[in-house]
KOLBARO-212255 format. One record per residue (C-alpha): residue number from 1; x, y, z. Coordinates in steps of 0.1 Angstrom, whole numbers. Example, Ala and Ser with C-alpha at 12.3 -4.5 7.8 and 13.67 -1.06 7.14 Angstrom:
2
[site 1, [123, -45, 78]]
[site 2, [137, -11, 71]]
***
This chain:
276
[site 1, [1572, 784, 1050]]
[site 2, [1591, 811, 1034]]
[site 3, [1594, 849, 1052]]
[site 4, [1563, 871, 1051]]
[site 5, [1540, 838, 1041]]
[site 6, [1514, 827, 1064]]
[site 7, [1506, 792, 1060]]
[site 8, [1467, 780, 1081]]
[site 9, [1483, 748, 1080]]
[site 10, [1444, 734, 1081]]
[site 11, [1440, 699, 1098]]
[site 12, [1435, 675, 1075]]
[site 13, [1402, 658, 1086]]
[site 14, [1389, 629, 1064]]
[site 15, [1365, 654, 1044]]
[site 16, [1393, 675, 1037]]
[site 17, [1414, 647, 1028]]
[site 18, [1387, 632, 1006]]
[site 19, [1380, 664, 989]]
[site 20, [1421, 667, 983]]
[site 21, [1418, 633, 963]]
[site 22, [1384, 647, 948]]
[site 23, [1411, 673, 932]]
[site 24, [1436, 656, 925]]
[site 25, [1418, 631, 905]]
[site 26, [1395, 656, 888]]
[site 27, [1429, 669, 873]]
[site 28, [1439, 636, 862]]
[site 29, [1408, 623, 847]]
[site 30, [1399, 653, 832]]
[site 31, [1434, 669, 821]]
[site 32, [1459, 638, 818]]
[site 33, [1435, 613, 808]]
[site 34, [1403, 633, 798]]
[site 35, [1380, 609, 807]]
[site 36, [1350, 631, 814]]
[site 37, [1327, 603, 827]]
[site 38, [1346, 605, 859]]
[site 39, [1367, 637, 859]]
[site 40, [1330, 657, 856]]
[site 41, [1322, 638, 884]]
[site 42, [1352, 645, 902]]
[site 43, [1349, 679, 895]]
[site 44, [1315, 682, 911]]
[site 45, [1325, 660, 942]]
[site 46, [1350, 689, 947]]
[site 47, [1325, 715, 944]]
[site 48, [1306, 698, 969]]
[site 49, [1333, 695, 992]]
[site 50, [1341, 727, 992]]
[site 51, [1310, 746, 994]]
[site 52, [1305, 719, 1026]]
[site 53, [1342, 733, 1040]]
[site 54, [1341, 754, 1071]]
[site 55, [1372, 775, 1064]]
[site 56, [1362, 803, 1039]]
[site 57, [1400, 808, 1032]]
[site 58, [1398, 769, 1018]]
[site 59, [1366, 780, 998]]
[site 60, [1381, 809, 979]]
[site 61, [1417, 794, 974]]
[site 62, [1406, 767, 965]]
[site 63, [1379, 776, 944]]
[site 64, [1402, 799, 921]]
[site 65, [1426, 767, 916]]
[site 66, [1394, 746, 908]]
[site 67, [1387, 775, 882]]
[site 68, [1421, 770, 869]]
[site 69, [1418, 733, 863]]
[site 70, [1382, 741, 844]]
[site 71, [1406, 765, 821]]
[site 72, [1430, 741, 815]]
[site 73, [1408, 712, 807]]
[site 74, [1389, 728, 778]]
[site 75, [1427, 742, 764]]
[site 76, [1440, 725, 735]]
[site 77, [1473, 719, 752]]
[site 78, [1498, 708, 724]]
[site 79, [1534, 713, 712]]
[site 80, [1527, 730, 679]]
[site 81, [1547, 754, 668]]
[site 82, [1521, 782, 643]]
[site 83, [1515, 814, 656]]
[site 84, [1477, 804, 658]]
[site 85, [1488, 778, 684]]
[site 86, [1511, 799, 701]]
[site 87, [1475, 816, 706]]
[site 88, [1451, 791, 715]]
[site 89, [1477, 775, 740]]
[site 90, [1492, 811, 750]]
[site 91, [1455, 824, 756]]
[site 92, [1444, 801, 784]]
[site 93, [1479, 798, 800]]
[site 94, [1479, 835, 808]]
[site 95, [1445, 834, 824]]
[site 96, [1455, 808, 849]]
[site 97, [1485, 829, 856]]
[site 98, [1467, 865, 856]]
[site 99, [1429, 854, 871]]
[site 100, [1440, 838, 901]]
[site 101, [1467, 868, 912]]
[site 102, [1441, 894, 905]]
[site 103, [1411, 877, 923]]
[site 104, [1433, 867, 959]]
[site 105, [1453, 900, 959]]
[site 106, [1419, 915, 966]]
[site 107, [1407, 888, 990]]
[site 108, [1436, 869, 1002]]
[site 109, [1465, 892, 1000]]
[site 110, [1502, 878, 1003]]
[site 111, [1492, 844, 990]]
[site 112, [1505, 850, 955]]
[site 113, [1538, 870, 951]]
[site 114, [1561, 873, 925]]
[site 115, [1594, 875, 947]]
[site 116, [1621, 874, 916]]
[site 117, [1656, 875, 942]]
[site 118, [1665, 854, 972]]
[site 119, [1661, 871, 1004]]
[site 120, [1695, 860, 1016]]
[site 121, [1723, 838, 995]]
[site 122, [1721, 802, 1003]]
[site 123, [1753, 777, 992]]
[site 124, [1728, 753, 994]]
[site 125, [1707, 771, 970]]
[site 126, [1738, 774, 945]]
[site 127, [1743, 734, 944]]
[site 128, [1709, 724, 935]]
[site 129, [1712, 749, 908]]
[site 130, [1753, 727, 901]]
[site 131, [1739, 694, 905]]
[site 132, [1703, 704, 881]]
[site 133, [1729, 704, 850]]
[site 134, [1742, 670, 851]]
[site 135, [1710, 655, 865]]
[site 136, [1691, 668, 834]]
[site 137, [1716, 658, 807]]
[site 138, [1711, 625, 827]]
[site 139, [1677, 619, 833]]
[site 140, [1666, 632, 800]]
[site 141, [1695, 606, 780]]
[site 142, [1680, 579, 797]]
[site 143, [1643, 594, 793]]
[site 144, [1648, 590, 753]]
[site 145, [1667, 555, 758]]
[site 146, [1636, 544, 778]]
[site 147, [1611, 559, 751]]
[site 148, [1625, 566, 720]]
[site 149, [1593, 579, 706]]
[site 150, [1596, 614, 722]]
[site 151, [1611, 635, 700]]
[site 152, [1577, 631, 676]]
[site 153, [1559, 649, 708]]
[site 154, [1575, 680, 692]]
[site 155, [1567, 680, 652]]
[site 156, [1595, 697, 630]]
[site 157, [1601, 697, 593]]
[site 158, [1617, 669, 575]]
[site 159, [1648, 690, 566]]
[site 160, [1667, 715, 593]]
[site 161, [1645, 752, 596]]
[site 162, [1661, 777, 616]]
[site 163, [1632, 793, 621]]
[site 164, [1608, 762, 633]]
[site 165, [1637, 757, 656]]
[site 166, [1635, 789, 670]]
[site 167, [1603, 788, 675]]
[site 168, [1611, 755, 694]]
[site 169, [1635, 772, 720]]
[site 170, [1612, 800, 724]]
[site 171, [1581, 780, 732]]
[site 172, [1597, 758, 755]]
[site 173, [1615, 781, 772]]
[site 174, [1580, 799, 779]]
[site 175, [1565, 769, 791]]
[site 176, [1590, 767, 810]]
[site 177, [1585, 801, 827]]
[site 178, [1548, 790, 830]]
[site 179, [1554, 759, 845]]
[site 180, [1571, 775, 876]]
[site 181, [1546, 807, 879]]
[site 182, [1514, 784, 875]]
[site 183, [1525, 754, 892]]
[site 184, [1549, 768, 919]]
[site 185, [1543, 800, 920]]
[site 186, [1507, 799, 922]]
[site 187, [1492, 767, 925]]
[site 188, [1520, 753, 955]]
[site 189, [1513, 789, 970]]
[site 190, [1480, 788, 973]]
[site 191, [1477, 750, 986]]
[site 192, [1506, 757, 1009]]
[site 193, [1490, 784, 1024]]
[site 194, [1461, 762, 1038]]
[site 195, [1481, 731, 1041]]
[site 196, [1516, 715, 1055]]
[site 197, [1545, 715, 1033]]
[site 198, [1542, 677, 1021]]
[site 199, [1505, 678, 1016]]
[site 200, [1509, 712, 996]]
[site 201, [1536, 699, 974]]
[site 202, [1523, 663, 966]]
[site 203, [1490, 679, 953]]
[site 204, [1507, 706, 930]]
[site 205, [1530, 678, 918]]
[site 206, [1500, 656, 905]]
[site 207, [1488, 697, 886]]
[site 208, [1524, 698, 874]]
[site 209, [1528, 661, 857]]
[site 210, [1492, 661, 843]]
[site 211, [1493, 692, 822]]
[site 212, [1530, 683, 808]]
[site 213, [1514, 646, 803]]
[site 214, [1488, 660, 784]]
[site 215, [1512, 684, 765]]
[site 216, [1539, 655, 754]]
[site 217, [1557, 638, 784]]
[site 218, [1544, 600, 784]]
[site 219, [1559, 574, 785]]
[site 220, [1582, 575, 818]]
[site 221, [1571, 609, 815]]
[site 222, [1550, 611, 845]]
[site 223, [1574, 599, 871]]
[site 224, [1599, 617, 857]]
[site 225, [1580, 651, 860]]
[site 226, [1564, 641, 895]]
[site 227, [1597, 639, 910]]
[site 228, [1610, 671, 890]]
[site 229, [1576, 692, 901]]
[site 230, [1584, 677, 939]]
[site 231, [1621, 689, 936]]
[site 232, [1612, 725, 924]]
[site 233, [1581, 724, 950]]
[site 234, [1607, 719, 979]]
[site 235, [1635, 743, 966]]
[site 236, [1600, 771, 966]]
[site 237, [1596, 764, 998]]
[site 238, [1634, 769, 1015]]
[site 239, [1641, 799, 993]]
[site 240, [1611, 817, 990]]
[site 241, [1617, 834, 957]]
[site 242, [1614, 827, 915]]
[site 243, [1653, 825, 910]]
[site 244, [1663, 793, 918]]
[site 245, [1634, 771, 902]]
[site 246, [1630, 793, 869]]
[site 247, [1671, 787, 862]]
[site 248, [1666, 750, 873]]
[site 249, [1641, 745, 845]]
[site 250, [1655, 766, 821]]
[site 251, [1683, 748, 824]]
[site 252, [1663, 716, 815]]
[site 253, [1649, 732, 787]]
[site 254, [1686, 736, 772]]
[site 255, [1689, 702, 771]]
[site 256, [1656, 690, 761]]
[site 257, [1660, 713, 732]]
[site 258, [1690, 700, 719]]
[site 259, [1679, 665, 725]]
[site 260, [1649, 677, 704]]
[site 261, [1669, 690, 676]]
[site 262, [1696, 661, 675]]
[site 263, [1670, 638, 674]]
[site 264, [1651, 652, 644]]
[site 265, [1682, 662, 628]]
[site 266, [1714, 639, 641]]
[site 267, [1747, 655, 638]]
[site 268, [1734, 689, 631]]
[site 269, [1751, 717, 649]]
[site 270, [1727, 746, 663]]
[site 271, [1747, 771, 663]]
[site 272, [1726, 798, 680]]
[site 273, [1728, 779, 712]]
[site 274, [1759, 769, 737]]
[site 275, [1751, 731, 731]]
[site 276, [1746, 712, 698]]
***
């Protein structure tokens, strides 16, 4: 685990390994799929499991992330662009972000940090940032071969707006930045600080692809993201700081924009941007 992180590294006994699936399915029926008849269910299973748990480090942790999913299954998670849904979505995003630090730097200190630069330079490091920008103009070419249907995930008017295109770049770049503070920054934290690395980063993965599911990426979507939210998971871990990951997906975000864009308006040049 990265420097000054303490991970309990808690064995995973077949309670604890039910109650992991408990949560990770409660964030699938209830976010992805938002089938309530069996994500409330799962939901309370995890309660249960907890409250049964002998570790009061699991309890709290993983209690406030259990919080977090309860936020961010009553959120209207969408891709509109009004101010008033900048709001509704904006609102709930920032309480996952601002509850959880506040409540564990008072009982859990360390857990959460918000380490911006790289304790030491890694060449390593450098090339997964190098090899992210072909990968994404890749992945995300075939992505919209596979399912052509995407670009409707992200309304825009009829004829080219500069402004609703702005707005585009700006709220997925944000997402972007909240992807990696909740789901890496926070939610692979926390889990990694009571579990090993590949327990940790599989559960955080299934947080990751079921919000953005539930936002706009189906289709291949979900493998897609999966993989994406185990790559950024992994690079968390060896570097041990916000850097890396947040240019990794803003880097994706470049190219989902333009794809966006060309999609809705083929041939049109956005000039604001490096690409077109």
């Amino acid at each position: 685990m990265g420097r000054g992180r303490k991970s309990l590294e808690l064995p995973l006994n077949a309670e604890r390994g039910l109650l992991l699936v408990a949560y990770a399915s409660a964030i699938v029926l209830n976010i992805a799929v938002q089938d309530y008849r069996l994500g409330i269910p799962a939901f309370a299973t995890v309660l249960v499991l907890l409250l049964r748990d002998p570790s009061p480090e699991l309890r709290r942790r993983l209690g406030v992330l259990l919080g977090c999913v309860a936020i961010l299954t009553v959120a209207d998670i969408n891709t509109g662009l009004s101010n008033a849904n900048f709001l509704r979505v904006g609102i709930p995003f920032a309480a996952v972000i601002v509850l959880p630090s506040l409540v564990l730097a008072r009982s859990d200190p360390g857990v959460i940090t918000y380490r911006l630069w790289p304790h030491r330079f890694r060449w390593l490091d450098l090339l997964y940032v190098a090899i992210s920008i072909p990968l994404a103009w890749g992945i995300l070419e075939f992505y919209w071969w596979v399912n052509p249907f995407m670009p409707t995930h992200w309304p825009l008017p009829p004829h080219f707006d500069r402004e609703q295109v702005i707005r585009l770049f700006v709220g997925i770049n944000s997402v972007g930045i909240w992807d990696e503070l909740f789901f890496v920054n926070i939610s692979f934290a926390v889990l990694r600080s009571l579990f090993r690395f590949p327990v940790a980063n599989a559960v955080q993965a299934v947080l990751y692809t079921s919000v953005l599911y539930d936002m706009a990426f189906t289709g291949l979507g979900p493998l897609i993201v999966y993989l994406f939210a185990w790559t950024q998971g992994s690079m968390f871990e060896e570097s041990d700081n916000l850097l890396y990951v947040l240019v990794v997906h803003l880097i994706v975000d470049a190219f989902l924009v333009s794809a966006i864009v060309s999609a809705h308006y083929p041939g049109h040049q956005v000039d604001f941007l490096w690409f077109h």
